[in-house]
N, C-alpha and C positions, 0 to 999 in steps of 0.2 A: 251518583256513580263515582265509587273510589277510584279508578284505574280507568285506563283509555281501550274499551272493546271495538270492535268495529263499529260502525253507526254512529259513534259516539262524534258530538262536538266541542270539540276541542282547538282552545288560544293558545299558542303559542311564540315564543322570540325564539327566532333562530340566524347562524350564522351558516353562509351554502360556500364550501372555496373544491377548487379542482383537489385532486388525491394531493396534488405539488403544493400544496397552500397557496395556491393563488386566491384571491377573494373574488364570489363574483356576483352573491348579494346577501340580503337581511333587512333585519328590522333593526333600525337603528336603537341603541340604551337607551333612549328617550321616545321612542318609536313607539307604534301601536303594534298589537301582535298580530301573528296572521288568525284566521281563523276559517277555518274547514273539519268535512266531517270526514273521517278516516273512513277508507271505504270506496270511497264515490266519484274515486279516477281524479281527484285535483291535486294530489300528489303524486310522485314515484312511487307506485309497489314497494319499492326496496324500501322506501322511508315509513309508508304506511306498516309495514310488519316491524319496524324498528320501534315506533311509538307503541303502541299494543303494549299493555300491562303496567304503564308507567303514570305516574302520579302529581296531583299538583306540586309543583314547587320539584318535581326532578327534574334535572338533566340529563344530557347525554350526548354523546357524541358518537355518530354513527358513520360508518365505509360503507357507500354504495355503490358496485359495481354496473359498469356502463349499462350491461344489460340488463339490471334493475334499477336503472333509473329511468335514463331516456330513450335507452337502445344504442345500437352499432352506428354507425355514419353508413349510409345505404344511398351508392349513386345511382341507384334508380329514382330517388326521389328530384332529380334535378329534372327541371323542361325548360325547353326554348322559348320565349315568351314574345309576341311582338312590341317591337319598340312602343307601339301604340298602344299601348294599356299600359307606360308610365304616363306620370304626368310629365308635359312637353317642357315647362320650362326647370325640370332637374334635370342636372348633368349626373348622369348614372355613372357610378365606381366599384367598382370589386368592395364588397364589403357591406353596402348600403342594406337595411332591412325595411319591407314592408310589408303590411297587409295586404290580402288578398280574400275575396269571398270568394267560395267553390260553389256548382252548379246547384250543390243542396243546400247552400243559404249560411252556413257554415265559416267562421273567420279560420284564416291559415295565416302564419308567418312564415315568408320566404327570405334567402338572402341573397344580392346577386353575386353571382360567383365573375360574369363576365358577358363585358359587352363587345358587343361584334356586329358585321353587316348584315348575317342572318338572322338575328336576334340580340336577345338579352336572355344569356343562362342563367336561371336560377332554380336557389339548392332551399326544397320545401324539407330537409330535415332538423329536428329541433337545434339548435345550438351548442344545447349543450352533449346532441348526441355524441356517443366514442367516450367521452370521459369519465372516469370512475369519480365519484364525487365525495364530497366528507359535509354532515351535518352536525354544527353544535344548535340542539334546541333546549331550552327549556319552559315547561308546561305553563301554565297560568291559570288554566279554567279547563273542567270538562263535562260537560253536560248534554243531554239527549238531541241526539241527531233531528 
């Protein structure tokens, strides 16, 4: 496989920072690359049409709009959660991220937004949603899904 189709398996190094140039991860120069198959929901849409057609050894750098990456920030996703399903001995802070499994067995990252004598709010959308993002990747390997 010359070029990266859908299905395809594909290595990559890449660098992820908000539209601002903030940095917010990658694979480090000496780092292993990621490795997923284009396609199959473990990237952004926006990024998966952005790899498509590209070659070993290209780069690129790519603008991904929030709603093709991770989506909008949507406060519906936030619930009130009982104190009792933290563990007792952390001190819960605005900010804090954990796991959670859902009724279908399923892992979720939440983040708490706030704690209170009702509860502990927290905000089950991805992190990085709302933010338009920028990828520099470049290819390494591609080969069948």
């Amino acid at each position: 496989m010359d070029r990266i189709e859908t299905g395809a398996r594909v290595r990559f190094h890449f660098t992820l920072s908000l539209a601002d140039g903030t940095y917010v991860d990658g694979t480090e120069p000496d780092g292993a690359p990621w490795e997923v198959v284009v396609g199959s929901g473990d990237l952004p849409a926006g990024l998966d049409r952005c790899l498509l057609g590209l070659a070993v050894g290209e780069r690129g750098q790519f603008f991904v709009a929030a709603a093709d990456a991770y989506g909008e920030r949507d406060d519906r996703a936030r619930e009130i959660l009982p104190r009792q399903d933290f563990p007792a001995d952390v001190d819960l802070i605005s900010g804090m991220a954990f796991s959670f499994t859902l009724p279908d067995g399923q892992e979720a990252m939440g983040q708490v937004v706030a704690v209170g004598a009702g509860g502990v709010e927290v905000d089950f959308t991805h992190p990085l949603a709302g933010h338009d993002l920028m990828f520099d990747v470049q290819i390494v390997a591609i080969g069948r899904g």
